[in-house]
C-alpha positions in Angstrom: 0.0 0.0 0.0 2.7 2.5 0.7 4.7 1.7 -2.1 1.5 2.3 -4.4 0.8 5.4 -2.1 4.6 6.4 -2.9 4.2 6.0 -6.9 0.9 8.2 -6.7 2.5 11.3 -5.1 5.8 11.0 -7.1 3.1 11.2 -10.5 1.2 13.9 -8.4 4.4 16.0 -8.4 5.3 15.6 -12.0 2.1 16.6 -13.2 2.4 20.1 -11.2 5.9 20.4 -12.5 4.8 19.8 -16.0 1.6 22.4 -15.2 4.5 24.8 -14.0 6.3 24.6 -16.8 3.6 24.9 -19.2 2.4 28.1 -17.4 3.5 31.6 -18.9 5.4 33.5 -16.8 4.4 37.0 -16.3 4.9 39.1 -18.7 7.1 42.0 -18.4 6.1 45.5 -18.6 6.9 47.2 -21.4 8.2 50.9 -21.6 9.2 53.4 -23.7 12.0 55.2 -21.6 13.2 58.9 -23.0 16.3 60.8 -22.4 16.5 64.1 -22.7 19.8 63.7 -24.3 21.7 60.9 -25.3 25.1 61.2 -23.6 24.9 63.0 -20.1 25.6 61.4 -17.0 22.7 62.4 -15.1 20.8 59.7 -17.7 23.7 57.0 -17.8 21.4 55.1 -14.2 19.1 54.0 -17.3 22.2 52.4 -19.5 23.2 50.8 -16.2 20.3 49.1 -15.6 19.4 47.8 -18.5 22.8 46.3 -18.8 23.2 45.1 -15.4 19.8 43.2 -15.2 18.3 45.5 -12.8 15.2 46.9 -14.7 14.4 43.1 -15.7 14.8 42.0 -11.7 11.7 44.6 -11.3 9.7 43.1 -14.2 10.7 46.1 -16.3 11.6 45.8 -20.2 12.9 49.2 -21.3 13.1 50.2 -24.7 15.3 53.8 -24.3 15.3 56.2 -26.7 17.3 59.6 -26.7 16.4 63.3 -28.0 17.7 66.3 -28.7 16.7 68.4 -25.9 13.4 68.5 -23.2 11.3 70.3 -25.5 11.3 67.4 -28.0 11.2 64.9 -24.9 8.1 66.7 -24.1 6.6 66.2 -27.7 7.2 62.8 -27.7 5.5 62.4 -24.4 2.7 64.7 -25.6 2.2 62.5 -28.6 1.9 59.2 -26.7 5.8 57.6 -27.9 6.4 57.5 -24.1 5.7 56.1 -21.1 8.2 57.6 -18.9 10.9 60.8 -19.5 14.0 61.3 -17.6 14.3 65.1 -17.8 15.4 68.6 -16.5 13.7 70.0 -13.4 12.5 73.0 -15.4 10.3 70.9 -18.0 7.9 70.4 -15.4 6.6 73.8 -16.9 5.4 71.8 -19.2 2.9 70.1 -16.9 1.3 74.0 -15.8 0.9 74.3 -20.3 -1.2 71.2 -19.7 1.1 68.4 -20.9 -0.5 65.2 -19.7 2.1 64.1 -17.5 3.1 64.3 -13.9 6.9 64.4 -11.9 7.3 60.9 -10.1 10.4 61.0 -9.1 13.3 63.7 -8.2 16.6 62.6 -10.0 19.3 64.7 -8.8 19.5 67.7 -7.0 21.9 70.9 -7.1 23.2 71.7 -10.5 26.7 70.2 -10.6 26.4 68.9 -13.8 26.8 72.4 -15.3 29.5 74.3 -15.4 31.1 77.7 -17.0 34.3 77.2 -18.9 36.8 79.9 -20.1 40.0 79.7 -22.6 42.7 77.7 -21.0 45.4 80.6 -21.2 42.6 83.8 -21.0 42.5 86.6 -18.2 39.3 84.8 -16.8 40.1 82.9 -13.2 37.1 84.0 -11.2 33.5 84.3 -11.0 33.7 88.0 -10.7 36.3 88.2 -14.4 32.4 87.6 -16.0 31.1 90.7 -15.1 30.3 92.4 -18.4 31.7 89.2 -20.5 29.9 87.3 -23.1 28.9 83.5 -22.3 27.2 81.2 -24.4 24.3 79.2 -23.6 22.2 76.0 -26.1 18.8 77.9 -25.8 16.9 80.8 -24.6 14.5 79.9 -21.7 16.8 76.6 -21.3 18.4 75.0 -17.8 21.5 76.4 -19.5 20.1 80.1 -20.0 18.5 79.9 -16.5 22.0 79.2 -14.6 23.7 81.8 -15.9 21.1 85.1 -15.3 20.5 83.3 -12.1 24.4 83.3 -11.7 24.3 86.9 -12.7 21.8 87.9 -10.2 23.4 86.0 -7.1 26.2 88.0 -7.9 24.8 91.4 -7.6 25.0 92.6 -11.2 20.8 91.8 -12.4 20.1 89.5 -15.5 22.5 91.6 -17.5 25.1 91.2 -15.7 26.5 88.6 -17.9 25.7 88.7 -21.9 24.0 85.7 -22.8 24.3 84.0 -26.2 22.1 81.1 -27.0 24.3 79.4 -29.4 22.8 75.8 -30.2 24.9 72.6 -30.0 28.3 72.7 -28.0 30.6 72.1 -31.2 30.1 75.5 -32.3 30.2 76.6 -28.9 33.5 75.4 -28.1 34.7 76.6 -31.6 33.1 80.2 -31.0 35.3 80.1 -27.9 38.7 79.1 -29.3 38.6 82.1 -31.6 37.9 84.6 -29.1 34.1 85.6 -30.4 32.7 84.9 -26.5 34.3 84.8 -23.1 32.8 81.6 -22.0 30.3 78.7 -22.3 28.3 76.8 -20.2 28.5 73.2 -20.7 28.7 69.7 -18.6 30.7 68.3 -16.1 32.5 65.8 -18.7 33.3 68.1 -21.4 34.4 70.7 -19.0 36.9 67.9 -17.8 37.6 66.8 -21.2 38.5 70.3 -22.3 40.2 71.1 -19.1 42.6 67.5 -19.9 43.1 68.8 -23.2 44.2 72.1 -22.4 41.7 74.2 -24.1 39.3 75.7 -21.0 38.9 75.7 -17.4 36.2 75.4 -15.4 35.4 78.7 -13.8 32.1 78.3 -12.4 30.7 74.9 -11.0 26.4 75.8 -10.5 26.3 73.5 -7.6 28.6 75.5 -5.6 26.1 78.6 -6.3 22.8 76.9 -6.6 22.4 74.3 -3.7 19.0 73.9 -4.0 17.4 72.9 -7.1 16.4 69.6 -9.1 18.2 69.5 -11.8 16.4 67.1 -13.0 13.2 64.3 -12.6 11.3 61.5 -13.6 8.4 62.1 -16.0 5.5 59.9 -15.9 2.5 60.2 -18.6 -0.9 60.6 -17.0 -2.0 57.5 -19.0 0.6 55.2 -17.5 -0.3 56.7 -14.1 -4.1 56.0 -14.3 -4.1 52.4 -16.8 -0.6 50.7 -15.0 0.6 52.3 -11.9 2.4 48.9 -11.0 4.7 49.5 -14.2 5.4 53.0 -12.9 6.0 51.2 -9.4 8.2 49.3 -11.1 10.7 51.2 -12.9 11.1 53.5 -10.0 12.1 50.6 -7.9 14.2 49.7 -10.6 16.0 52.9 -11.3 16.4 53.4 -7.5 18.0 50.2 -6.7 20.5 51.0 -9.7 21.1 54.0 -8.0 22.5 52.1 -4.8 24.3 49.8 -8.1 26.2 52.4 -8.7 26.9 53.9 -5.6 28.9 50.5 -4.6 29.8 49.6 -8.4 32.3 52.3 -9.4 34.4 51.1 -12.4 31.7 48.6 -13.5 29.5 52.2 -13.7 32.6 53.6 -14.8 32.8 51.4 -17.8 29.2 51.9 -19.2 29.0 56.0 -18.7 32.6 55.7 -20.4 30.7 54.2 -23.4 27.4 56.0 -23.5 29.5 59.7 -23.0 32.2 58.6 -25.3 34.4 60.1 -23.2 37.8 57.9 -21.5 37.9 56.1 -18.8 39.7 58.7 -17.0 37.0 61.6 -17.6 34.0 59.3 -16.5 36.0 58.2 -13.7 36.0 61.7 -12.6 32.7 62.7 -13.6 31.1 59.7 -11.9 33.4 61.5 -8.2 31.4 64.6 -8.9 28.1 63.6 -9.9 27.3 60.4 -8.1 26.4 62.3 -4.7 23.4 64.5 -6.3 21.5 61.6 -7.6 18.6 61.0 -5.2 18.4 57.6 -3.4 14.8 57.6 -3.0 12.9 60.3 -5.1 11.3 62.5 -2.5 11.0 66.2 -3.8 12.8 68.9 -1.8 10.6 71.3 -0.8 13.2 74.1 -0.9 14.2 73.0 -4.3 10.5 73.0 -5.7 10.7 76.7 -4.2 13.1 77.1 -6.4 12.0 75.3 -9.5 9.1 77.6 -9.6 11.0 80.8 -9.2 13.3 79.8 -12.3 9.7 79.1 -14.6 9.2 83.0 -14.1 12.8 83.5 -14.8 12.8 81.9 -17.8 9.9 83.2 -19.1 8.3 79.7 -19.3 5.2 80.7 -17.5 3.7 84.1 -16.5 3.5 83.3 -13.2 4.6 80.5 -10.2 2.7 77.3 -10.5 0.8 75.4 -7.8 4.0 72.8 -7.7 1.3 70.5 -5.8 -0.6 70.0 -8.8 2.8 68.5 -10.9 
């Protein structure tokens, strides 16, 4: 009897094996990921955790895609390409023009990803040599634009303080600042370092050291995804979070991807990763002080007529 009992349960537990097997597993969620743009280090937490298996621990398969710039992040979002947008702080404007999306997350903090360079060998070697000197910017009403007034102001001089020049991409910044047409440009932490390695600029300004308080930049979510699959939103934060603390205790293997997706050298990621590691936020709670902030620069920046209700996005 036990020996037939003994047969019966060792059938019994193949058939649920075979029933396991045969069973889908669940399927992951899908999402259309945006970066801003394609190469900055703020972004790279998405290139990590793709590659490292993190998002797919969470049940997360990301498809990433890279633009040129928030505004055509925010089209794209608009239009229904994307699910969620990694982004600048100040594109939540956006939200107060009625774009159907909402901040989920804060990404980093004070602005040291930005910085001012000057010429290498030129009289500048202080904040105070850009009184009255020409600096050059991507856009008007950009982060980029923003800094420097805001730079301008802090330092007692008003918006004019400095001459702004929105000059588009950095290659004809850079060039524009070889031959002596402006005094400066404001550009990221990795070029700077780049340039500053190749002896063509130095870094003159560093924004975090003026502008402590601020998110540089956040976590889009469309209103769609919030309302039809909050788990999948649930999701990818949890993922992007936990690469967070990745890279916080993985150094060179972060090292090696942001060396990659910044096609910069080892050497200058290295560095870049020392500078902006400690701004990314661990846990995505938004700083009131910052969000003060935020709203101040929409004004500023003549993105909106008025401060926004910062609740409400």
């Amino acid at each position: 009897m036990n020996k037939w009992i003994n047969k019966l349960a060792m059938a019994l537990f193949g058939l649920a094996l075979a029933c396991a097997w045969a069973m889908p597993a669940q399927a992951a969620e899908k999402l259309n990921v945006g970066k801003a743009v394609p190469e900055a280090f703020s972004f790279v937490p998405l290139d990590v955790g793709i590659r490292t298996g993190i998002f797919a621990k969470h049940g997360v398969d990301v498809n990433s895609i890279a633009f040129a710039g928030d505004a055509k992040l925010q089209q794209a979002m608009v239009a229904g390409s994307l699910d969620i947008a990694l982004g600048s702080g100040p594109a939540m404007a956006f939200i107060a023009k009625g774009s159907p999306i909402k901040a989920v997350g804060a990404l980093t903090g004070a602005p040291s990803l930005m910085t001012i360079v000057v010429k290498y060998d030129g009289p500048i070697h202080a904040v105070a040599d850009l009184k009255g000197k020409k600096v050059s910017v991507s856009t008007v009403g950009s982060l980029t634009y923003w800094l420097t007034t805001e730079t301008s102001q802090r330092e007692g001089w008003g918006n004019a303080g400095i001459t702004v020049a929105p000059m588009g991409a950095m290659a004809p910044q850079v060039a524009a600042l070889m031959r002596g047409d402006i005094d400066g440009v404001v550009t990221d932490i990795a070029t700077a370092l780049d340039l500053e390695a190749r002896h063509q600029a130095r870094i003159v300004i560093r924004f975090g050291d003026v502008i402590k308080d601020f998110h540089t930049n956040v976590i889009f979510a469309t209103d769609a995804l919030i309302s039809k699959r909050p788990q999948a939103v649930k999701a990818f934060l949890a993922g992007w979070y936990d690469t967070i603390a990745y890279m916080s205790s993985h150094k060179a293997e972060t090292v090696k991807i942001s060396a990659d997706v910044m096609k910069k050298s080892d050497d200058i990621s290295a560095k870049t990763y020392d500078v902006l590691m400690p701004i990314f936020s661990t846990d995505g709670k938004f700083n009131p002080t910052a969000l003060t902030t935020l709203r101040k620069s929409y004004v500023d920046m003549k993105l909106l007529p008025s401060p926004p209700d910062m609740s409400k996005m």
